[in-house]
C-alpha positions as CSV (number, residue, x, y, z in Angstrom):
1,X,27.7,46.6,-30.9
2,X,29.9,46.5,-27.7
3,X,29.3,49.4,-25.6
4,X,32.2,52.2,-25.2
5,X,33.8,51.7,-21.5
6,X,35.3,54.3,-19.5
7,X,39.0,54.2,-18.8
8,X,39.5,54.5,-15.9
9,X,41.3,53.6,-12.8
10,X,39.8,50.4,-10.9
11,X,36.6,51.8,-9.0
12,X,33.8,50.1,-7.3
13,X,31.1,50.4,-4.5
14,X,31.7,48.2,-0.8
15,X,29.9,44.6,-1.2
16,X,31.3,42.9,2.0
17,X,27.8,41.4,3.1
18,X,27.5,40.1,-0.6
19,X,26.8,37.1,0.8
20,X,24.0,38.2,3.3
21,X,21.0,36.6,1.6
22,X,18.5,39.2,3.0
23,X,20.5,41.9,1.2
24,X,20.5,40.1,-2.1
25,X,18.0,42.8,-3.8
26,X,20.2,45.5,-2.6
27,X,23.3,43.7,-3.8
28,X,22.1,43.4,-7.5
29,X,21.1,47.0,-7.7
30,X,24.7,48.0,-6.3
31,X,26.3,45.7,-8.5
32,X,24.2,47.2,-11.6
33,X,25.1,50.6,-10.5
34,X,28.8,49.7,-11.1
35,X,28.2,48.1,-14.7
36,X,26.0,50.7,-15.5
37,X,28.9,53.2,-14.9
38,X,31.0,51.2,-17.7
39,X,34.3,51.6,-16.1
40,X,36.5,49.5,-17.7
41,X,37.9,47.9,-14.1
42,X,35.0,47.6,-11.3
43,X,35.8,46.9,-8.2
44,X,34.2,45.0,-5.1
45,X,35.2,44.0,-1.9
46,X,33.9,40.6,-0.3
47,X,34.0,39.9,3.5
48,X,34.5,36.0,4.0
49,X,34.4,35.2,7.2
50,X,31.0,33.9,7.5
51,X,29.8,36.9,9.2
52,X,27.6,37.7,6.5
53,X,27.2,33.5,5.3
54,X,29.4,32.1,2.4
55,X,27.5,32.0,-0.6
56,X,30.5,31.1,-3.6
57,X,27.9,30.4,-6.2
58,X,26.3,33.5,-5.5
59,X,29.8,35.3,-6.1
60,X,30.9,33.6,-9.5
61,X,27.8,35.2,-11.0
62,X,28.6,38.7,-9.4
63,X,32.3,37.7,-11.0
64,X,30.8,36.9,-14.2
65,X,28.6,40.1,-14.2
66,X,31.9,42.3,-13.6
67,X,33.3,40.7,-16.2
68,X,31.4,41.4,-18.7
69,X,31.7,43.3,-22.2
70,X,35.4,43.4,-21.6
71,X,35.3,44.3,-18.2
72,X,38.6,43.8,-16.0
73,X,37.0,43.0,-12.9
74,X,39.3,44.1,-9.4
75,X,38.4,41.8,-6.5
76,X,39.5,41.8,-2.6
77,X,38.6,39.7,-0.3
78,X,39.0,39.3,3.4
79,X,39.1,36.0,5.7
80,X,38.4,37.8,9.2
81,X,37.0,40.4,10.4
82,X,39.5,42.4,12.8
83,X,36.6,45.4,13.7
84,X,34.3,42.5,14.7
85,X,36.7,41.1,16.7
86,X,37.6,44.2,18.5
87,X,34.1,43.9,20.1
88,X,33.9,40.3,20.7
89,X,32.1,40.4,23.8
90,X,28.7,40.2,23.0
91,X,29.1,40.5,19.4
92,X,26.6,39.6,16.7
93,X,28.7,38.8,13.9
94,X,29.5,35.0,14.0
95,X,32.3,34.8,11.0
96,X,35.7,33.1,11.8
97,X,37.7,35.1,15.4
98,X,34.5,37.2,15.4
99,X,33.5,36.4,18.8
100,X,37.6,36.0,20.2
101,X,40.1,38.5,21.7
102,X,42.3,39.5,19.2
103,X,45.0,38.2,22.1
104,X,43.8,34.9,21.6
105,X,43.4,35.2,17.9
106,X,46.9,36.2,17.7
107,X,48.2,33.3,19.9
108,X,46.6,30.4,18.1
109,X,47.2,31.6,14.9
110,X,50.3,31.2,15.8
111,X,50.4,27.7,18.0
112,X,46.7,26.1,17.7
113,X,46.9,23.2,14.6
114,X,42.7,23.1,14.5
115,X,42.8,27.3,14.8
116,X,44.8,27.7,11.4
117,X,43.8,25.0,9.3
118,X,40.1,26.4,9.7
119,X,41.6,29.4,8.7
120,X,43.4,28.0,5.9
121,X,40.3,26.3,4.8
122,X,38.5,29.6,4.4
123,X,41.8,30.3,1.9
124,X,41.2,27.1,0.4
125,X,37.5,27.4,-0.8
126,X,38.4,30.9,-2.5
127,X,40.1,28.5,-5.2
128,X,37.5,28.4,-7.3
129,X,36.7,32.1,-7.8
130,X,40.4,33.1,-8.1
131,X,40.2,31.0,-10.9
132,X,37.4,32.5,-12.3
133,X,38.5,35.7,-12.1
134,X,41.6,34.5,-13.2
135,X,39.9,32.5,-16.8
136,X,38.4,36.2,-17.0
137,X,41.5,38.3,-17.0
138,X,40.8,40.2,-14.0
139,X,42.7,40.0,-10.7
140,X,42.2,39.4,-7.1
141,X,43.5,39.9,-3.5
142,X,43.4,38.3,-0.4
143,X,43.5,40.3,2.9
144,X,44.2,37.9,5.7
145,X,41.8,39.8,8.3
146,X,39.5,43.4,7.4
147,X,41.3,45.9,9.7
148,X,43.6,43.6,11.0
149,X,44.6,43.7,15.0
150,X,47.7,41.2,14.0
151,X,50.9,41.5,15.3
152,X,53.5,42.1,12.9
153,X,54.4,38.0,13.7
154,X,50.7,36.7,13.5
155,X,50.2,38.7,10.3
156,X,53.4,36.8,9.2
157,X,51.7,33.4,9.8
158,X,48.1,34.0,8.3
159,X,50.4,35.2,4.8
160,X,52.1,31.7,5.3
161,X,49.3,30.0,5.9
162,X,47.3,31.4,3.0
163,X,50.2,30.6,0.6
164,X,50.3,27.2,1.7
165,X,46.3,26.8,1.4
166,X,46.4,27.5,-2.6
167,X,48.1,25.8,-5.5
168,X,51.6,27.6,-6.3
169,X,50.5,28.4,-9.4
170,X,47.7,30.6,-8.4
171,X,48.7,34.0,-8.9
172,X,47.1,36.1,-6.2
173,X,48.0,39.3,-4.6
174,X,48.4,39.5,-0.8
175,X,47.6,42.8,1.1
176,X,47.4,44.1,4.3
177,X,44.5,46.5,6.3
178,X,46.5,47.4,9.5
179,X,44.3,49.2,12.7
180,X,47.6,49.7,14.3
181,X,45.9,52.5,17.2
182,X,42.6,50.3,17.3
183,X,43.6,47.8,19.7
184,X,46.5,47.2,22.0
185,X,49.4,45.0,20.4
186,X,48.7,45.9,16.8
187,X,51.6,46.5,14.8
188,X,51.2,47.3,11.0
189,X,54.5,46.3,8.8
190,X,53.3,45.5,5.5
191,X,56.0,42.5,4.3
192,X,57.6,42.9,0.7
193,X,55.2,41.1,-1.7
194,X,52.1,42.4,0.1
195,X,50.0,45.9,-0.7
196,X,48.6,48.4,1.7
197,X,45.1,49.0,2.1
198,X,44.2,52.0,4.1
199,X,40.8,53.1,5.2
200,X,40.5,57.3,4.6
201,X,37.8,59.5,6.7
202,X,39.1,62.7,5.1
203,X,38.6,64.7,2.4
204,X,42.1,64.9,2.2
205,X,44.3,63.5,-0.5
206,X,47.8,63.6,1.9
207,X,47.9,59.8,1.3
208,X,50.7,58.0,-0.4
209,X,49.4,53.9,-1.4
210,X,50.7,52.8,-4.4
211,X,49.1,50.2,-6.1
212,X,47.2,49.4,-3.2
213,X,43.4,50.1,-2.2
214,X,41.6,52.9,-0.5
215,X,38.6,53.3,1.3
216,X,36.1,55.4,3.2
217,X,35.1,52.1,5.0
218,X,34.4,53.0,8.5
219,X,33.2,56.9,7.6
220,X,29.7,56.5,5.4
221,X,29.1,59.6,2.9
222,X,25.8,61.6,2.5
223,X,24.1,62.5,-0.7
224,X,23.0,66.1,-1.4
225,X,20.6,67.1,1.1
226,X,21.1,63.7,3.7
227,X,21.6,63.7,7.0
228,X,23.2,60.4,7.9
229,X,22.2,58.5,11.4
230,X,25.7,56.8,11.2
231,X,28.9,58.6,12.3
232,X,31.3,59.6,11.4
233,X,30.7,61.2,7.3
234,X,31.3,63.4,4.5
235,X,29.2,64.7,1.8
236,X,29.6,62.1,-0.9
237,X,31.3,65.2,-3.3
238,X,33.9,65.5,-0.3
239,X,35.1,61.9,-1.9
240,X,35.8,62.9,-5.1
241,X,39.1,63.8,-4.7
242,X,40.1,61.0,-2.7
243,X,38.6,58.7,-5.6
244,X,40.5,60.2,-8.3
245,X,44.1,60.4,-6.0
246,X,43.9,57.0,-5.1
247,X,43.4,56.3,-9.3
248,X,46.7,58.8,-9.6
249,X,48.6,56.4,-7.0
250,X,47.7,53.2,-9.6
251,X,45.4,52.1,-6.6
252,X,41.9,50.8,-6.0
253,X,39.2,52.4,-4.8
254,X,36.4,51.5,-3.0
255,X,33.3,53.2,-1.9
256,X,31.5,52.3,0.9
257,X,27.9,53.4,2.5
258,X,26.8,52.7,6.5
259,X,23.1,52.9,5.6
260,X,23.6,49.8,2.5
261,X,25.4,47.7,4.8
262,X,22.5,48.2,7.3
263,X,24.3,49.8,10.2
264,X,22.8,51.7,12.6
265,X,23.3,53.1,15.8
266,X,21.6,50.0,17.3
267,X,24.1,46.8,16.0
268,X,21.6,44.3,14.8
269,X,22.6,40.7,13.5
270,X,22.9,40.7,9.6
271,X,19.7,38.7,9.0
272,X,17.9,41.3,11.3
273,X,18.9,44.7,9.4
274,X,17.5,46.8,6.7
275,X,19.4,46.5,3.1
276,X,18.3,49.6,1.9
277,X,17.7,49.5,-2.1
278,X,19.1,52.6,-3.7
279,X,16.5,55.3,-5.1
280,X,16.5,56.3,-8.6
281,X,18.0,59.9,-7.7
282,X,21.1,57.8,-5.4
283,X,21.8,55.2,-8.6
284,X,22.2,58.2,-11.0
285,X,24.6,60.3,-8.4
286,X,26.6,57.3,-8.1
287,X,26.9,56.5,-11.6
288,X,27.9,60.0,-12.0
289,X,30.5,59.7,-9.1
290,X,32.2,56.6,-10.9
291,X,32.5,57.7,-14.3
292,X,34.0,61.1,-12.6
293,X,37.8,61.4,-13.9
């Protein structure tokens, strides 16, 4: 007998370092937490930059497993990694205009042949899994660059560029994560055809994205009785709100945690840091949190 999903609007926990291979225990549990919820649509969020590898067989099974039983699985990834790049100087991270000014990212995606065909190659290999996902019935989106410090013309040319990189057919959804006070020069126009994803560090529900996607990314949450090392945060309940808004505005929602992405105070390179593994009391809360209407 099939088991009874929840309907629900599209809900998931952060995976951007799904890729990481030292955080691959931690990934599973995460990604069990979400099925274990049985929301009809889970949602994850995949950074692909190389920051934390590139590991596409290792995805189609976390595709698969989100598909499952009926499941519609919701999947966004991202080709750079804009808050990476805002430190470049002696940053860590070694994914695609990680370790560039966004000045000179903006210019040669604009002007330099070799700069955007590597970028259109990391479009490129995504074919694959959109077509999973695809073959499944879920659906996916492509943000050019995770917190984006684009102008409003660079943003322009990574959309071409990603359209050009996959066959016409493909039918994929383009989005954008504007920063626009994070960097000098960022603009944030989101061209027709293309959602809004906006990252939230409030309790607050003042926020209008339609079919779009939301996240606390950037502001980690605390279970009952935690203290987090990481600023800034809310108390995980403080999210609840948010969670079921962004459902109300037909958008995504995405959940995301400092401590499992192994940030600290001290930046230390992804094959260095601690994936925490969720306790038994933190898998139940969270279960709890996504089934929450």
């Amino acid at each position: 007998m099939a088991e009874q999903l929840i309907d629900l609007p599209p809900r998931g926990l952060a995976l951007l370092h799904a890729c990481q291979p030292e955080a691959r225990k931690q990934i599973e549990e995460l990604s069990d937490i979400v099925v274990a919820s049985r929301v009809r649509r889970p949602a994850l969020n995949i950074l692909c930059s190389g920051d934390f590898g590139w590991d596409p067989g290792y995805l189609a099974t976390l595709v698969e497993k989100y598909s499952q039983g009926g499941r519609i699985a919701h999947v966004v990834f991202y080709l750079a990694n804009g808050r990476a790049a805002r430190h470049w100087k002696g940053q860590l991270l070694d994914g695609f205009g990680s370790r560039i000014a966004p000045e000179t990212f903006r210019r040669q995606i604009l002007d330099d042949p070799l700069f955007r065909q590597s970028f259109q190659d990391l479009a490129a290999r995504l074919a694959p899994l959109l077509d999973r996902i695809a073959i499944a019935g879920g659906q996916a989106g492509i943000v050019p660059q995770l917190e984006d410090n684009q102008s409003d013309r660079s943003f322009a040319a990574m959309v071409d560029l990603i359209k050009k990189a996959l066959p016409p057919a493909m039918a994929i959804r383009l989005g954008r994560n504007p920063c626009v006070s994070c960097y000098p020069g960022n603009e944030g126009r989101v061209p027709g055809g293309c959602f809004l994803e906006e990252h939230h560090h409030a309790a607050s529900t003042d926020f209008t994205v339609a079919d779009g996607v939301i996240s606390n990314d950037g502001c980690t949450y605390a279970f009952p009785g935690e203290q987090p090392a990481f600023l800034p945060w809310l108390p995980l309940a403080d999210l609840a709100g948010v969670q079921r808004h962004t459902g109300d505005m037909g958008s995504i929602f995405l959940l995301w945690n400092a401590r499992y992405q192994g940030l600290r105070r001290k930046p230390e390179p992804p094959d260095r840091r601690d994936y925490v593994v969720p306790t038994a009391a933190e898998r139940q809360i969270l279960i709890d949190f996504l089934r929450r209407k």
